[in-house]
N, C-alpha and C positions, 0 to 999 in steps of 0.2 A: 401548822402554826399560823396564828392571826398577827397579821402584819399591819401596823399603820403608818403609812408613809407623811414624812414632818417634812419640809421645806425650807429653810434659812434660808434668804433672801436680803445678801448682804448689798446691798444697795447705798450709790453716793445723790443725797439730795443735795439742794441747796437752799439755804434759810431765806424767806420769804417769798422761793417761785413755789404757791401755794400750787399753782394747776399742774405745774412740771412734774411736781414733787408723787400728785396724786395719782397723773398716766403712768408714773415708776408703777404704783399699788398694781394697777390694772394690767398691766403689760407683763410684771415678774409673777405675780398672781395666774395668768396667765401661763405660761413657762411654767409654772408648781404644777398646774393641773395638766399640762401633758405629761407631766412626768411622772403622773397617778399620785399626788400629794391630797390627803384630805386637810391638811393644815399649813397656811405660810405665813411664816412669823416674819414682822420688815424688826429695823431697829427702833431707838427708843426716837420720839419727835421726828419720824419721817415724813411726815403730812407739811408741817410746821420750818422744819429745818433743824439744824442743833449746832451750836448751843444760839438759840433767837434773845436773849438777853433781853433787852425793854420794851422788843417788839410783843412779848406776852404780855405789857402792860396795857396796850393800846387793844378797847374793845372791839373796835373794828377788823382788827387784826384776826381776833381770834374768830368774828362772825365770819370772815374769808374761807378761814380753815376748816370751820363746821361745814360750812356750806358745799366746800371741796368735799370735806368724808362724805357726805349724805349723796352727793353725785358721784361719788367712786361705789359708793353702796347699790346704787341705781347701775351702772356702768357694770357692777361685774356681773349681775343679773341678765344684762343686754349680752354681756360678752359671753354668757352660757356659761358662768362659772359660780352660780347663786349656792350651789350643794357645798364649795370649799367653808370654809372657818376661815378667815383674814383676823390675825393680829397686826394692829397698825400704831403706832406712835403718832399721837398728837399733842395739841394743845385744850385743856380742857378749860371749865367752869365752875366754881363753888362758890355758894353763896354762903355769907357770912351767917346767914339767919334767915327762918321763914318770914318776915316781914316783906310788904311788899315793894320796900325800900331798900332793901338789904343792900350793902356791898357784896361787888360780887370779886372774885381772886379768882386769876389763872391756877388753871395746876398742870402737872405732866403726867399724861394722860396714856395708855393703854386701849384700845376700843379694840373689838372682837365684833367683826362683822361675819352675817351669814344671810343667804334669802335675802339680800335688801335693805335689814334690818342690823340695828345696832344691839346686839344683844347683851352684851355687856360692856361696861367703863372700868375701868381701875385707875387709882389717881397714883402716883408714888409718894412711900410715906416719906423716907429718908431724902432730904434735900441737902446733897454735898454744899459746903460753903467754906473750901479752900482751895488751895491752889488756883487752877483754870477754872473754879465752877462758881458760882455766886445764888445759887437756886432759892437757899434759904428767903432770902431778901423778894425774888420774884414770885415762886410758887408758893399756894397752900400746901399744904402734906395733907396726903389721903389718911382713910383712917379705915375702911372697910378692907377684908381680904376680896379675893377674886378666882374663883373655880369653875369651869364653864365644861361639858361636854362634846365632845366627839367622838364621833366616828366608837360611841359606847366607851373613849375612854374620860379619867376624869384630870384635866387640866388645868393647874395651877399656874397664875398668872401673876409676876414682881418685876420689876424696873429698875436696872442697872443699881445704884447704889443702895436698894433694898436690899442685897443680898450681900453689900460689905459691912454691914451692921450688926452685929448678933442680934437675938431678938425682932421681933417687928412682924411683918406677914407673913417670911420662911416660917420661921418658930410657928404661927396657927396652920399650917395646911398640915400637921399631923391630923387636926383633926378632920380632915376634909378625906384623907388616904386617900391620895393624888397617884395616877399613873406617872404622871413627867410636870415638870415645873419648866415654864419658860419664862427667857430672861431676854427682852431686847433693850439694847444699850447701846448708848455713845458714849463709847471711851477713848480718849482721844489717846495716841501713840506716847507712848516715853521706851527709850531705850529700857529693856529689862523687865517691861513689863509684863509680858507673854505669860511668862510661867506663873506670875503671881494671881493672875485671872484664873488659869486653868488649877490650880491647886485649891483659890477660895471656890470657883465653884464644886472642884472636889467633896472638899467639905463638906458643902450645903448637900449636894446629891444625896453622902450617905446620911446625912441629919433627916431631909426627907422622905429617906430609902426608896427614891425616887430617880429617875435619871432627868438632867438638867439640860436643857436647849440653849445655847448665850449665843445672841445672835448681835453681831456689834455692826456698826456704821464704818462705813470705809470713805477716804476720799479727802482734798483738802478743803477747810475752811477756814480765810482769813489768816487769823497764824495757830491754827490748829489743824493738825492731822492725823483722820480717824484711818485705823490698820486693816477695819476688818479681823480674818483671823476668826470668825465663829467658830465654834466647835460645839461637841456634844459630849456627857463624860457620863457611863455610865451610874446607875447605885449606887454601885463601889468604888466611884470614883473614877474609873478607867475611862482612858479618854478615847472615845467610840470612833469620834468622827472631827475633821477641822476644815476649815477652807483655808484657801492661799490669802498671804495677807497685801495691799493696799492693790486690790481690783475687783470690781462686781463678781460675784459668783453665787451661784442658787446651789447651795449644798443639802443634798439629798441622804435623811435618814431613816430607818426603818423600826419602830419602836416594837417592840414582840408582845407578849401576853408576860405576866410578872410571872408566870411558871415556867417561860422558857426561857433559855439563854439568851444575852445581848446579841443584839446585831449590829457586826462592825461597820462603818461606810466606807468612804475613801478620806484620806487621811494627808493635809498636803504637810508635803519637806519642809523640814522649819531652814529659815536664813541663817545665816550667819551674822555677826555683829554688825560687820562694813557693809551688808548688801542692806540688811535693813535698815538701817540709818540712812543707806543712799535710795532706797525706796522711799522711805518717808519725806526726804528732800523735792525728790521729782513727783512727787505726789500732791505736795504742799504745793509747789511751783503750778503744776499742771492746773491744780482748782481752782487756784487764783486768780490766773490767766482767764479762764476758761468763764467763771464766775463772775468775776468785772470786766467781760463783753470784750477783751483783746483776743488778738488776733497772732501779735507778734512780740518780740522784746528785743532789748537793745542793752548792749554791756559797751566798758570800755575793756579791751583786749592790750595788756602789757606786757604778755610773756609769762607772767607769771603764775602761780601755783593756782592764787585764789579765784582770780578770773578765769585760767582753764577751766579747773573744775564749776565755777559756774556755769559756764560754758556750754561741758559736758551734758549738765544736769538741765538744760534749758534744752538741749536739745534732745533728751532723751525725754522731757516733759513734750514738747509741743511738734517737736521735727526740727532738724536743724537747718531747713528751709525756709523757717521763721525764725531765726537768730539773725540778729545784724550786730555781729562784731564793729566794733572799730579801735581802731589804734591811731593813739595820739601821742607822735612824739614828738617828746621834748629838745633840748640841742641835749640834753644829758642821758638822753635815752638810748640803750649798747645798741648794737646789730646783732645780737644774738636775740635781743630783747624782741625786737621787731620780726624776725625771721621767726621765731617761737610763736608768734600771735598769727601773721601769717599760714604757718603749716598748722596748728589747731583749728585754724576756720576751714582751711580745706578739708582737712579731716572729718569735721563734724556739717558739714556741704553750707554753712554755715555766710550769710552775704556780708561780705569783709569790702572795710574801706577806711582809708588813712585818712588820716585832717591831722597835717600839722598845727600843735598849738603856738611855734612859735612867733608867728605874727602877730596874736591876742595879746600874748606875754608882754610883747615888745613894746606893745600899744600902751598895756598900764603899766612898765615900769618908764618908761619913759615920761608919760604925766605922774606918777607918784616915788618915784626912786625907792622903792623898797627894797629891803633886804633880807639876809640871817631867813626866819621860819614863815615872815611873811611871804617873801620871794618865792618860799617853797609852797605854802599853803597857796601862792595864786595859779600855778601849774597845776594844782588840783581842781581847785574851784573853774578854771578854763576849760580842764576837760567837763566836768557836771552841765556847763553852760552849754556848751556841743551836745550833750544826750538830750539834756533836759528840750533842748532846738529841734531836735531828729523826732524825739515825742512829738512835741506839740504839732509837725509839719506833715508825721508819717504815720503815725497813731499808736507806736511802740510803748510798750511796759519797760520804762527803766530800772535793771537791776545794781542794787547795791552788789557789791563783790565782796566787802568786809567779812571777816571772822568772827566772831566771838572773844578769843584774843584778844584782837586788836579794838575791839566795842571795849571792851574790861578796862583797859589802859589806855582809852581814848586818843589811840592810837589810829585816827581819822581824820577828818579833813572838813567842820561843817560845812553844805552848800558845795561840796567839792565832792571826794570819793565816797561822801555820804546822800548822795540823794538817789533818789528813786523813788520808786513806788513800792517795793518788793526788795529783800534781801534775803537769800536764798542761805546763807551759812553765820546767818548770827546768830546761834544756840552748835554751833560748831566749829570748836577750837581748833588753832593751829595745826596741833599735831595729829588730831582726826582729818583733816584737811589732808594730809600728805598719805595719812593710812586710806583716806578713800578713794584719792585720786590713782594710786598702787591697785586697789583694789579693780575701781572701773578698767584699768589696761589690761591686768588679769580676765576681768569678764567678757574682754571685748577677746583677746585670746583663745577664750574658753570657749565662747561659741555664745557665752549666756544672751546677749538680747539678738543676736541677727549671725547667721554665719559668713566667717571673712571679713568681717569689721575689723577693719582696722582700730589700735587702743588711740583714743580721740584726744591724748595729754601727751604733749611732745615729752619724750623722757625727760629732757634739759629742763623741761620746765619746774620737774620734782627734783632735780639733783641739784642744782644754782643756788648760792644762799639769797634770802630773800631780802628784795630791797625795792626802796618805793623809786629809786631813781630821779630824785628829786635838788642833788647837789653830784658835781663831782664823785665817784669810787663809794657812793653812799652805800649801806647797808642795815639791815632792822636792828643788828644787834649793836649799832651805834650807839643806840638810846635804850635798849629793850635788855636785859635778861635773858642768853638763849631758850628756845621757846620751849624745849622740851625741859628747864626749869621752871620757867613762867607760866606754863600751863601745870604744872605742881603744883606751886602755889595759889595758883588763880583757883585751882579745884578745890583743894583744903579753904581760901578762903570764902569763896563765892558757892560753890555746889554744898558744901559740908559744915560752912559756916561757923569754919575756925579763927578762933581770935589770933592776935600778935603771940601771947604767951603759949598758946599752942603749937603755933608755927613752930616758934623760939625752940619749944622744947622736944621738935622732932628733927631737929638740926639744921636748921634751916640759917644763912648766915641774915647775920640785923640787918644789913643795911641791904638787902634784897627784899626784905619782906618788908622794911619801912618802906623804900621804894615803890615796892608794887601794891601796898596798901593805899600808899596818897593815893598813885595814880587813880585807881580803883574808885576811891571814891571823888576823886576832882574828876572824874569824868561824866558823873551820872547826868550830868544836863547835857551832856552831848547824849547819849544812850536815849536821852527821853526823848529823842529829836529823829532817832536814826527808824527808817521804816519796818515794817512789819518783817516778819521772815518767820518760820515755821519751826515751832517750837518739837525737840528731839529728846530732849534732855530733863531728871525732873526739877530743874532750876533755871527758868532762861527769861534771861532780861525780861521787863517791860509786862511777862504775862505773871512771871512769879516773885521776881528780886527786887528791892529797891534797896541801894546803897546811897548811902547819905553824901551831900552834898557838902557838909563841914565836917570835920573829925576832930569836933571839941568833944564827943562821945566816947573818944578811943580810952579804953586802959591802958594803963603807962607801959 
């Protein structure tokens, strides 16, 4: 049996380090060919970055990126790897017209290097223009198919959302009778997604009666986070081969002769709902970091649910050697409160330090005498004042702790427990919040990231009803709907985008769901204010939702 070995080269770049991006090519390319690969396919814009937005508009930009491919084309010749086939994700060129004035339009581009040479281009046709994607507006759509040989067999070449489309370049490579169809893409993570990919390209396989290569981008970007997760599914559909999802991996398949059986690869364990959700967290966190040139980050540490698990997830992102907890208390701040903030920084090796705010406090009520929500709103805004001080003196990434919950029902603090640079769980609500913080203690039990790890979330911190401590015996459900109500309805209204009468008529009582509706939408200008944080879900602030700011709109 005639074997030809395929290479996925799931790979995290970053949108605009053009040379970084192209030693990725050379280096995993690399890696393919000791691994006797005659083919390595990266993801979709790996030259380029993804998603590059208006950076595709700017000509210069794209002359960068040319200039990189044609030096990586040179580069793998140098490096003794000219015999491979490189599929690359770039930034491409179309000119409007043969004139010699023409306008010319970026597109998303496919290039297939070999010998040196660019042997062929493919532009993608289908440009998504919803949700997270906006392509329509930036790229041309190609218009040509794309079939290239190797290694005697014959290769059909489409670009992620070509192949959610019916119709388009899948549909003509019947006539080309294609050995394998590969597909590199950036698809950025949503809960639930996994099986939906591997079933469309099910699909597609047996449409082409072909087996299908999906080779996706892993890693964070900004507030998107790609899973990774490539796989390979045969003819029929059967899924051959996967990689692990949110880490580099060069997954190795073996393509036979179309008269012999499939060859299976190796095949990784799928997660569970809480690990992958808390991967894609420490994933999103990790790039960010990493990507805007820090080093380190800085929370405020209250004891409480949210901050642990940011916590958690900060040090499971960067090392808990670079976290700097602190704890700011107030006069109305428990000893359980503090003692809780304490034993998680040691847990997570985490550099822990107190600053009372109550000298600050004292300072402005005593020149302004305030009271009632101000008084409380200025114990927030003191501590923001403190991080945002530790930033600017130490060079820490300040994180937001907020939920999603509490973003929904503006349930924050402007300039207070809303500033940062980064917010780590605003696309995850309350009661994911306590199902993942359960989860991480269990993993740390389990053995999953290190053996003997201690679970890095003091129990008390999950078990205490939750409260900002902000007056006297306070507590959330002072003001709030308990949350595993509130996050009901917040789902029905905000993910599912159910009206009042909907609500109404799933039994919902009036004056909860009038309540959480204002709230909901009197909050959107804090929401448009509150920092990025890494979208999990397929509805999350800021990248997909916009809730109105008046509700003269509402139905009665």
């Amino acid at each position: 049996m005639a074997l030809t070995r395929i290479a996925l080269a799931q790979v995290d770049t970053c949108v605009g380090d053009v040379e970084a991006n192209a030693r990725l090519v050379v280096e995993w390319s690399r890696r393919a060919a000791d691994a006797g690969a005659a083919l390595v396919v990266f993801p979709e814009m790996t030259l380029a970055g993804y998603p590059i937005e208006d950076l595709a508009l700017r000509a210069s930009f794209r002359r960068a990126v040319e200039a990189a491919l044609q030096r990586a084309a040179t580069d793998l010749v140098t490096a003794g790897l000219g015999e491979m086939t490189v599929v690359v994700g770039t930034v491409g060129e179309r000119a409007t017209s043969t004139e010699p004035d023409a306008h010319v339009q970026p597109t998303n581009q496919a290039v297939v290097l070999r010998g040196g040479q660019v042997l062929a281009r493919y532009d993608k046709h289908h440009l998504p223009n919803y949700g997270v994607f906006d392509e329509r507006r930036i790229f041309a759509p190609g218009e040509e198919t794309c079939v290239v040989d190797v290694a005697g067999r014959r290769v059909g070449i489409v670009i992620c959302e070509d192949i959610w489309q019916d119709g388009g370049p899948v549909s003509q490579m019947d006539e080309h009778d294609i050995d394998l169809l590969v597909v590199p893409n950036g698809s950025p993570f949503e809960e639930g997604k996994g099986h939906v990919r591997t079933e469309l390209a099910a699909r597609r396989a047996r449409e082409v009666d072909a087996p299908v290569v999906y080779v996706n981008l892993v890693g964070g970007q900004d507030d998107l986070v790609f899973d990774g997760g490539s796989f390979v599914v045969g003819a029929d559909g059967a899924l051959l081969a996967s990689a692990p999802q949110f880490v580099e991996h060069l997954l190795l398949w073996d393509l036979a002769d179309a008269d012999e059986p499939p060859v299976r690869g190796a095949v990784a364990a799928p997660l569970s709902a809480d690990e992958e959700v808390y991967r894609a967290l420490v994933t999103g966190l990790a790039g960010y970091v990493r990507k805007n040139g820090f080093r380190s980050v800085t929370l405020g540490l209250s004891g409480g649910i949210d901050s642990a698990l940011v916590a958690a997830i900060a040090a499971d992102a960067i090392g808990g050697q670079n976290v700097v907890g602190v704890s700011m208390p107030s006069v109305y701040s428990s000893d359980h409160s503090k003692d809780d903030a304490a034993d998680l920084a040691k847990r997570i090796g985490a550099d822990y330090r107190v600053q009372p705010i109550r000298p600050f406090v004292d300072v402005f009520e005593a020149q302004m005498g305030l009271e009632g929500v101000a008084a409380e709103n200025l114990q927030a805004r003191m501590r923001g004042v403190i991080l945002m001080a530790l930033s600017n003196a130490e060079g820490h990434l300040v994180l937001a702790t907020g939920n999603k919950s509490e973003l929904a029902v503006g349930y924050s603090t402007i300039y207070g427990d809303a500033v940062g640079g980064y917010a780590p769980l605003k696309d995850v609500d309350k009661s994911r919040v306590w199902a993942l913080a359960r989860w991480r203690n269990d993993a740390a039990r389990d053995g999953v990231f290190s053996p003997d790890e201690l679970p890095p979330i003091p129990e008390s911190s999950i078990t205490k009803p939750p409260s900002a401590e902000l007056r006297p015996g306070q507590v959330d459900q002072d003001s709030l709907p308990p949350y595993d109500l509130l996050d009901e309805v917040l789902d029905a209204y905000v993910e599912h985008a159910e009206g009042r009468s909907e609500l109404l008529a799933r039994g919902f009582d009036p004056a909860v769901v009038d309540k959480v509706l204002s709230l909901v939408d009197r909050a959107e200008w804090k929401r448009r204010q509150y920092p990025l944080g890494p979208k999990v879900t397929a509805l999350a602030f800021g990248r997909d939702r916009r809730l109105p700011i008046t509700t003269r709109w509402r139905e009665a």
